[in-house]
TORKE-630681 format. One record per residue (C-alpha): x, y, z. Coordinates in Angstrom, 2 decimals, always signed. Each point is the difference from the previous one (the first is absolute). Layout:
# residues N
X / Y / Z;
...
***
This chain:
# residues 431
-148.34 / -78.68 / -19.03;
-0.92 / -2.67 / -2.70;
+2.37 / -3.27 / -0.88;
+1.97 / +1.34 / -2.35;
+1.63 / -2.64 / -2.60;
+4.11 / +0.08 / -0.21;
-0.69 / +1.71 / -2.87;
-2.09 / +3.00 / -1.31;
-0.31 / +1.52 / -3.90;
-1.22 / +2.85 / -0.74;
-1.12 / +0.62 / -3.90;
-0.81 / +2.69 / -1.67;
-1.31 / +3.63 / +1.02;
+2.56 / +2.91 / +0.40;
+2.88 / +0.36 / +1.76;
+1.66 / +2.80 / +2.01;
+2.60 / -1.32 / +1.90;
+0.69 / +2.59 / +2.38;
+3.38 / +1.29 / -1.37;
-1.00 / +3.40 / -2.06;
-0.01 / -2.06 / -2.86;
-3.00 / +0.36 / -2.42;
-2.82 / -2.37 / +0.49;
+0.20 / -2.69 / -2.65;
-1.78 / -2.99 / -0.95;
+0.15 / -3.69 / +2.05;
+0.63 / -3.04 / -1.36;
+0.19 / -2.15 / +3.28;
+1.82 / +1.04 / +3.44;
+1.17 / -3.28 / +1.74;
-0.19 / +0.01 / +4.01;
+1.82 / -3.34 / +1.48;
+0.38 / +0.53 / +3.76;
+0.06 / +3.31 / +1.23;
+1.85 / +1.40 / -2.74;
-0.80 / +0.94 / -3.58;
+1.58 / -2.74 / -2.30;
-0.49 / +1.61 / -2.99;
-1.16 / +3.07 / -2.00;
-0.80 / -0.91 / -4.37;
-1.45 / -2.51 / -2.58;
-0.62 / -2.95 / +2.34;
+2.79 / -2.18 / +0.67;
-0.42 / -3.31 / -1.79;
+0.11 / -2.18 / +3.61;
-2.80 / +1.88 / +1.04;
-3.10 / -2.68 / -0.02;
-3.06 / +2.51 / -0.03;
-2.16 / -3.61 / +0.09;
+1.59 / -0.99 / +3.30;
-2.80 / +1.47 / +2.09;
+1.71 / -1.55 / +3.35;
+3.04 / +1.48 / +0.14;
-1.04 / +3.22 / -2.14;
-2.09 / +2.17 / +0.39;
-1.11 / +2.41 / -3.29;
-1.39 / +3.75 / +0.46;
-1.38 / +0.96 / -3.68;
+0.48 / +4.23 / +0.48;
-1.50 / +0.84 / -3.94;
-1.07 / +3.23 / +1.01;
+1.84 / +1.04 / +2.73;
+2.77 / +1.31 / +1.51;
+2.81 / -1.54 / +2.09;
+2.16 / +1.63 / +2.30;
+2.05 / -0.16 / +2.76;
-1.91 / +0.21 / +3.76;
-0.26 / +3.44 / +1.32;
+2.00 / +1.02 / +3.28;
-0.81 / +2.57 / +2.28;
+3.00 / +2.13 / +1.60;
-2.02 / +1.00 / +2.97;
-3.24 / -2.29 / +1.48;
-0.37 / -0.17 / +3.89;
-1.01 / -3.01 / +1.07;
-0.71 / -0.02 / +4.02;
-1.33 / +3.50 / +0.91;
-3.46 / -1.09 / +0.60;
-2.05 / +0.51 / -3.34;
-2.15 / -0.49 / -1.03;
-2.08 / +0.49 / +3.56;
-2.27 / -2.83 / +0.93;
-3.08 / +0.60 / +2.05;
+0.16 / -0.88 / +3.17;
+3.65 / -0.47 / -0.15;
+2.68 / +2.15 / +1.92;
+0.35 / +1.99 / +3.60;
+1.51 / +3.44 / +0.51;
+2.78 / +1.28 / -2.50;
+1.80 / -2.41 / -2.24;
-0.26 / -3.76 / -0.90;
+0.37 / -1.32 / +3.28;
-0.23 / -3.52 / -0.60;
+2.57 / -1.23 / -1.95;
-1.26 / -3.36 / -0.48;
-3.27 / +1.12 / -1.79;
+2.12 / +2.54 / -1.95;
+1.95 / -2.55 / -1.79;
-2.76 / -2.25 / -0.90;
-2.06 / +3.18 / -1.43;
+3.60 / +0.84 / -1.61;
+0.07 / -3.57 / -1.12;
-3.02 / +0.22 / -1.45;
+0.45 / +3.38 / -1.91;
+3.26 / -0.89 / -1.64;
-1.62 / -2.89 / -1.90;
-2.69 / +3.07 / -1.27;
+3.28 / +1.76 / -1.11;
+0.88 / -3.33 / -2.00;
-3.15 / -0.51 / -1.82;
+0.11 / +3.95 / -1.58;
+3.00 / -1.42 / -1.73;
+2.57 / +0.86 / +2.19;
+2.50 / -1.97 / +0.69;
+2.25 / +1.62 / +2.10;
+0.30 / +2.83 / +2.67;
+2.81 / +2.17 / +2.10;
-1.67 / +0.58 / +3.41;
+1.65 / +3.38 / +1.34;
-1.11 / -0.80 / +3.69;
-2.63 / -1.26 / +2.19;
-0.53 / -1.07 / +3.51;
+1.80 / -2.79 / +2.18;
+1.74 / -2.57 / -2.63;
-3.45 / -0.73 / -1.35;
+0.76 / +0.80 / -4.03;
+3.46 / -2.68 / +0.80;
-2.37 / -2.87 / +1.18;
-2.58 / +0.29 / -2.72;
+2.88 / +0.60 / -2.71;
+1.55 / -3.44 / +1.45;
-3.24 / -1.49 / +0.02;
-0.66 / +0.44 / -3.43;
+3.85 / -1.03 / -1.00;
-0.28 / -3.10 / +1.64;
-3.12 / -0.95 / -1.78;
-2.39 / +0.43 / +3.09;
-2.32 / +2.57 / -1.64;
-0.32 / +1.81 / -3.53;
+1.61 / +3.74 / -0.49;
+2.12 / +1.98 / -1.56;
+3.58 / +0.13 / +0.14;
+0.77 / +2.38 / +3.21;
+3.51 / +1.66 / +0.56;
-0.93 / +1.73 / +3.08;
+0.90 / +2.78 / +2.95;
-1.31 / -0.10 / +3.74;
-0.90 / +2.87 / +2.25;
+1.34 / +3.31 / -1.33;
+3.08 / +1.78 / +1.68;
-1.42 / +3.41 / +1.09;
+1.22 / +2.54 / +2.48;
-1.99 / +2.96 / +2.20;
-1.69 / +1.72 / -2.84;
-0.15 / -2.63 / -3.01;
-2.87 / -1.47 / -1.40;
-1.96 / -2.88 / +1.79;
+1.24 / +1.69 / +3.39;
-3.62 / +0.74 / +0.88;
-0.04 / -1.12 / +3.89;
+1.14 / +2.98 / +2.68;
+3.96 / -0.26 / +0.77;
-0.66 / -1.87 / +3.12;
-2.34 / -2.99 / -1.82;
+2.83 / -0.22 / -2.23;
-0.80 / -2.64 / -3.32;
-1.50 / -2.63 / +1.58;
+0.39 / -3.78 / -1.55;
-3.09 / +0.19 / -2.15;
+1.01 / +3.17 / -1.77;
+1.68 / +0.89 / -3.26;
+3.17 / +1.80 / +1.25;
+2.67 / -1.13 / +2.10;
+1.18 / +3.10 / +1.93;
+3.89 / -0.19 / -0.45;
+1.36 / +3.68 / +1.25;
+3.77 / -0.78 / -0.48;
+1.93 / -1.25 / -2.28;
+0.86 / -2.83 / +2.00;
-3.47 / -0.84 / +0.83;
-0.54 / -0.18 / -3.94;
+3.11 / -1.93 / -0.14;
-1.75 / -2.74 / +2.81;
-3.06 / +0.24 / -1.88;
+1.52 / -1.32 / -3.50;
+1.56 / -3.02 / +1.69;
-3.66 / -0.45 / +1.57;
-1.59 / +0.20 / -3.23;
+2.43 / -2.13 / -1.47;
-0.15 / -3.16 / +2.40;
-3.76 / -0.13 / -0.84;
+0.26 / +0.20 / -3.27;
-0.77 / +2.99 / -1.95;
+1.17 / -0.02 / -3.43;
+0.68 / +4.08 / +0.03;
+0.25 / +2.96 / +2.65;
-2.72 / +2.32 / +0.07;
+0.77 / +3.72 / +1.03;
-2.38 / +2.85 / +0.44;
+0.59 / +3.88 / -0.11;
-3.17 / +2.60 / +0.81;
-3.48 / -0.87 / -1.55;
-0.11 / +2.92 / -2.17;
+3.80 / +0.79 / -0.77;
-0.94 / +3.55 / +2.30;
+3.97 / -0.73 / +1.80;
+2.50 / -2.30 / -0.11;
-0.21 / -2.52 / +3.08;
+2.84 / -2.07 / -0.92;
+3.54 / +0.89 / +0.09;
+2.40 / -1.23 / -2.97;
+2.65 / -1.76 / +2.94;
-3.88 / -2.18 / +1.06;
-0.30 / -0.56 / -3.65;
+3.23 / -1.03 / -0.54;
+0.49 / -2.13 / +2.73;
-3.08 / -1.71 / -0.76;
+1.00 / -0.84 / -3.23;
+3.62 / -1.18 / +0.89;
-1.62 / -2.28 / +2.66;
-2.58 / -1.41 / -2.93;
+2.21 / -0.45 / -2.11;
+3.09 / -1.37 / +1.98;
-3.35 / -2.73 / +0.51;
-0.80 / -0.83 / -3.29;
-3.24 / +2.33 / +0.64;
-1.28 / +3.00 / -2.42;
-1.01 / +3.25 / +0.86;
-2.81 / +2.14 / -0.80;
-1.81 / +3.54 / +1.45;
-3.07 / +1.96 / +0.09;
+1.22 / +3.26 / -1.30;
-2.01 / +2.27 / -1.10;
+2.26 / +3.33 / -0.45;
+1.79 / +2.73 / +2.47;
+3.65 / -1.57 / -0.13;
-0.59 / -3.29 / +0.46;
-0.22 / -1.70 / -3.27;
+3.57 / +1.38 / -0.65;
+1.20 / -1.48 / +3.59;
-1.69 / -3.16 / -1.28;
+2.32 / +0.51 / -3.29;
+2.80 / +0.60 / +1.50;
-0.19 / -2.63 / +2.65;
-0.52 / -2.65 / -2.59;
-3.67 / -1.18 / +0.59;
-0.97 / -2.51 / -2.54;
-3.44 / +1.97 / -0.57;
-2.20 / +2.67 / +0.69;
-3.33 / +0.04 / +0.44;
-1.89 / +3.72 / -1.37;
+2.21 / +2.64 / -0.48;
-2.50 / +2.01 / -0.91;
+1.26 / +3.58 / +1.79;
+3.57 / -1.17 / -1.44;
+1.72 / +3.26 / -1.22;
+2.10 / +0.02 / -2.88;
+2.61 / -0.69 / +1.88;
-0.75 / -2.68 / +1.93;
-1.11 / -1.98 / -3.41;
+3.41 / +0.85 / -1.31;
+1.08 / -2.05 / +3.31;
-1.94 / -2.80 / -1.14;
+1.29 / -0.03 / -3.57;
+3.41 / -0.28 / +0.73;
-0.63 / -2.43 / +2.62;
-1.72 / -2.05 / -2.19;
-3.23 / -1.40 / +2.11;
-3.09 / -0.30 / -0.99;
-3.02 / +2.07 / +1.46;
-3.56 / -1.57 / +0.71;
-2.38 / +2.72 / -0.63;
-2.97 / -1.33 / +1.72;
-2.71 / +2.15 / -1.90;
-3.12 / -2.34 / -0.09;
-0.73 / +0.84 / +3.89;
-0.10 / +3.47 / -0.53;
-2.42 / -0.21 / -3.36;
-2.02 / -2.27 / +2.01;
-0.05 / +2.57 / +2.99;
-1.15 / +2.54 / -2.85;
-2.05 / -1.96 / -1.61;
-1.93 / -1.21 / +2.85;
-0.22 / +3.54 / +1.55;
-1.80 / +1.26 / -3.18;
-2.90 / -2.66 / +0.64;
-0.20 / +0.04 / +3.57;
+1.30 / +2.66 / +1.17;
+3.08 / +1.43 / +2.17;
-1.52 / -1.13 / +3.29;
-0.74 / -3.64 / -0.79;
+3.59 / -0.66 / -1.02;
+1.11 / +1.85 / +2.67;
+3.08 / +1.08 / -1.67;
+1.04 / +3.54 / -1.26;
-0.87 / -0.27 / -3.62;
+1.53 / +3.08 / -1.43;
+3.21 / -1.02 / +1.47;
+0.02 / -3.47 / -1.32;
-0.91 / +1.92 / -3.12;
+2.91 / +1.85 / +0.29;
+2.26 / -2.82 / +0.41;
-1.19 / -1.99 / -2.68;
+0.47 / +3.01 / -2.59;
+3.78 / -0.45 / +1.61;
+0.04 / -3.08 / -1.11;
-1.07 / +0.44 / -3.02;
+2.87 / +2.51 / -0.49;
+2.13 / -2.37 / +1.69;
-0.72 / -2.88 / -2.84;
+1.25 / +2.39 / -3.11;
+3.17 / +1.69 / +2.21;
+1.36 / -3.38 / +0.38;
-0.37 / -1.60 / -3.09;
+2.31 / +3.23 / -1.31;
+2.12 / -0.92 / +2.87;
+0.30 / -3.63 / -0.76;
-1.59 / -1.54 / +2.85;
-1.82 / -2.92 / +0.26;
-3.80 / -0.07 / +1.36;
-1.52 / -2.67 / +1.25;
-3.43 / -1.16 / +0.62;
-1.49 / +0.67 / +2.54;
-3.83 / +0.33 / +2.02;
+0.19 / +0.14 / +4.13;
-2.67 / -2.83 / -0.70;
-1.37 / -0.65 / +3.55;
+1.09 / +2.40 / +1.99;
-4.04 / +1.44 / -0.17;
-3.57 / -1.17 / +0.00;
-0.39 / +1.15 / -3.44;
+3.41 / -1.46 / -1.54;
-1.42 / -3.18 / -0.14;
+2.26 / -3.47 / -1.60;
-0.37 / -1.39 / -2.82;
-1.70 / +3.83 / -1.74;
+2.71 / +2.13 / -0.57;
+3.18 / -1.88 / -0.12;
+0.21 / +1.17 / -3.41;
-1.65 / +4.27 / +0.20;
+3.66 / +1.17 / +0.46;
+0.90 / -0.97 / -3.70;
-3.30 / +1.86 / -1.45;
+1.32 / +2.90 / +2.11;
+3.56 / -0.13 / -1.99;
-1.37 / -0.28 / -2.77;
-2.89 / +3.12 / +0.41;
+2.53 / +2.00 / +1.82;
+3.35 / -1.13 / +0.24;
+0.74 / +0.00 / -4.04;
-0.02 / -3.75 / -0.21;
-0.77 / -2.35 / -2.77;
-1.72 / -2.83 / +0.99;
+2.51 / -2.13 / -0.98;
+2.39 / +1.86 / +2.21;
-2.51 / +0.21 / +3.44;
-0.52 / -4.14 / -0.85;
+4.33 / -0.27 / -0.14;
+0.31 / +1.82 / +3.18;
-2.50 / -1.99 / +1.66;
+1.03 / -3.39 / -0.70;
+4.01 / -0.26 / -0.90;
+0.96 / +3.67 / +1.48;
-2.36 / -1.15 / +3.48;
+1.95 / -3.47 / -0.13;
+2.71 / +2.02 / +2.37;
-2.42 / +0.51 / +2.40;
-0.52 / -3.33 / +1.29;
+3.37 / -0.70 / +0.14;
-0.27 / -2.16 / -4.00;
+1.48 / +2.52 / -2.50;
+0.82 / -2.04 / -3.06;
-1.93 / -2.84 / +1.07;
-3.63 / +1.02 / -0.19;
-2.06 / +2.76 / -1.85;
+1.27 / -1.03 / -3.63;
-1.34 / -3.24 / -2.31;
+3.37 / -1.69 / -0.95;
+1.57 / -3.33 / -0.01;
+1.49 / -0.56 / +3.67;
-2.25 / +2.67 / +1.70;
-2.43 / -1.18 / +2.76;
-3.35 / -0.50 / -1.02;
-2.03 / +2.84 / +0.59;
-2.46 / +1.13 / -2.34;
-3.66 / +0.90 / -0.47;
-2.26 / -0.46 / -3.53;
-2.76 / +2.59 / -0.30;
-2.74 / +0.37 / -2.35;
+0.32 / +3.61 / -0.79;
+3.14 / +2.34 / -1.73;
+1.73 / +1.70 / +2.88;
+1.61 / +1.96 / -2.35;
-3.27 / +1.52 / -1.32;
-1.07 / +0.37 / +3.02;
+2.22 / -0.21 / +3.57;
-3.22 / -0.33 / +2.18;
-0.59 / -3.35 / -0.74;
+2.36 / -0.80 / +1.99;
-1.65 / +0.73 / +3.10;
-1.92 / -2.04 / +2.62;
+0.33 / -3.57 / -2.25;
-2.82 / +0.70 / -1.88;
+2.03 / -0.96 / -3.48;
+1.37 / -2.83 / +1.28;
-0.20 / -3.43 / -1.61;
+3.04 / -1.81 / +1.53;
+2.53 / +0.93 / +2.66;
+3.26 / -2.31 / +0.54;
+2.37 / +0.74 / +3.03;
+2.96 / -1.98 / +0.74;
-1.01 / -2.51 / -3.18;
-3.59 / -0.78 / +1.57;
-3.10 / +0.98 / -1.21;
-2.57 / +2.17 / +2.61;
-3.06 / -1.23 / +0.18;
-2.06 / +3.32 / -0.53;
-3.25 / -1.68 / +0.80;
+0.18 / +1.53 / +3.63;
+0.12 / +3.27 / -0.73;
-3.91 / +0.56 / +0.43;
+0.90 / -1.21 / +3.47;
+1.64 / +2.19 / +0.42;
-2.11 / +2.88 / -0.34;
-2.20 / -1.19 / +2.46;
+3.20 / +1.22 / +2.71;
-0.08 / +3.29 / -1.30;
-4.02 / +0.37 / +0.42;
+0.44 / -1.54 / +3.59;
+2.94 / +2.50 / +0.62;
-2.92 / +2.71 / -0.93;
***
């Protein structure tokens, strides 16, 4: 990160602060700190010629915004693969796993990023690099993060035969009682972890966790200070997740009527998660079924669902988030796609691109735990934001993989995006 003077100005260009509102023209935004100072005509103690304390971004011609979040970006599972790198199942060194996750998040950064919600990973790796880059060790977004996953018999990421268990280097944490959850959450908590991650089945086929697990999950989180969130793709248990008072839900894609009814009146937001299965489509269409080894018609399927999903809960009056399963795959590579999800409500989901860019920056802010304090450009809010070089608005694409970007500021300080060739060079070596 460069030395960033107490003070940065930003004149001119076009603003869209992040709030619905429509975009409008900049006079000069006014960073002191970490916090935007100011939003107008440029306050009159403002000296534009005092080049060591302030620091003056001239955006004629571009576009100012808040920085993006993503709802859902896994930062420890082991992607991208490096050659040479890795025994048997899993990520079973933790200590190269965090520097390679160390190294990735500052990828996510530079794409104009500038924060993430982490819905699991392995050990307390995603805690340590999150703490690393809050205590000025190392650059990154802002992280608001889960550990291991709280699966039982049947769930997703319980992949290993009943007697193996989930063994320390996997996703899941096998938790078959409700009191084993319970021990779990108090784990999870010592170390750390911002939020609990649950988990139902992979494909929402049956429900694998009862409403009392839910439920007791959540009053343990909670009675902690802890959020909650689940995996759920459908067959009961997004409505057990509704009515036990999770504080998300990840999919919902084989929701019924029902169960989004549930939702509504509960009044938690859903992360719909579509980019990894357009990517899975995508992908398959090129390479074929057998390279991806994934079944593409059913990821098909399910990202039609969501699709539907998107347009029966905006009648319903429940808020999406923004969401990508960023590295949980080789091909769902950081710093690229942080930003597909919002060209995927606006192509299918019925959104303006003024509504996909609200939902990913002020609507997201709840995600890592800073709802009313980040995603919007207004006196008092941290600052967050990102200047591009293209009209999101004309075209919600730009937005993707940094290519648009001319400055990002996180936390007050200007990124240096210099590095960011660098950092292609990890992606080629992971390939």
């Amino acid at each position: 990160m460069t030395t960033t003077p107490d003070t940065i100005v930003i004149r001119n260009g076009t603003v869209i602060d992040g709030s619905g509102a429509p975009a409008r023209r900049n006079d000069a935004i006014v960073v002191a700190g970490n916090r935007i100072k100011h939003i107008g005509a440029l306050p009159p103690d403002v000296a534009l010629d005092d080049r060591r304390n302030v620091a003056v971004i001239d955006a004629a011609g571009q576009w100012i915004m808040p920085g993006l979040i993503d709802a859902h970006c896994h930062v420890s599972y082991g992607y991208p693969v490096i050659k040479g790198e890795g025994k048997g199942r899993g990520t079973t060194r933790p200590e190269f796993s965090t520097l390679k996750a160390a190294h990735s998040v500052q990828r996510v950064l530079r794409s104009g990023v500038t924060g993430i919600s982490v819905p699991g990973g392995t050990w307390f790796t995603d805690v340590g690099v999150r703490d690393a880059i809050k205590l000025g060790l190392m650059e990154g977004p802002r992280m608001y993060v889960a550990g291991r996953m709280i699966v039982t018999y049947g769930c997703i990421e319980d992949d290993e035969p009943s007697w193996e268990g989930t063994p320390d280097h996997s996703i899941g944490k096998l938790c078959n009682t409700a009191d084993e959850m319970v021990t779990e959450v108090r784990r999870q908590g010592k170390h750390g972890v911002n939020f609990i991650k649950m988990a139902d089945s992979r494909s929402g086929e049956s429900q694998m966790l009862a409403k009392e697990e839910i439920a007791a999950v959540v009053a343990e989180a909670h009675r902690r200070n802890l959020r909650v969130g689940i995996h759920s793709r459908g067959a009961g248990s997004t409505r057990a997740a509704a009515e036990a008072g999770v504080d998300w839900i990840i999919h919902a894609d084989l929701a019924t009527d029902r169960d989004l009814e549930a939702v509504a009146k509960a009044g938690m937001p859903i992360i719909p998660t579509a980019t990894f299965l357009a990517m899975v489509v995508e992908l398959g269409a090129k390479v074929g079924a057998a390279q991806v080894q994934l079944d593409i018609n059913r990821m098909k399927r399910h990202f039609e669902a969501l699709c539907q999903l998107m347009h029966k809960a905006r009648k319903l009056g429940i808020k999406l988030l923004v969401g990508t399963d960023t590295g949980n795959n080789t091909f769902m590579r950081y710093g690229e796609i942080h930003a597909k999800e919002l060209e995927i409500f606006v192509k299918y989901g019925g959104y303006a691109p003024l509504e996909a860019i609200t939902a990913a920056t002020r609507d997201n802010a709840c995600a890592i735990g800073l709802q009313g304090q980040v995603g919007e450009l207004a006196p008092g809010k941290l600052a967050d934001l990102i200047v591009l070089d293209r009209d999101p608005l004309a075209d919600i694409t730009v937005l993707q993989g940094g290519k648009h970007l001319t400055h990002v500021i996180k936390d007050g300080k200007l990124v240096d995006l210099a590095p960011r060739e660098e950092m292609l060079t990890f992606r080629e070596a992971a390939e």
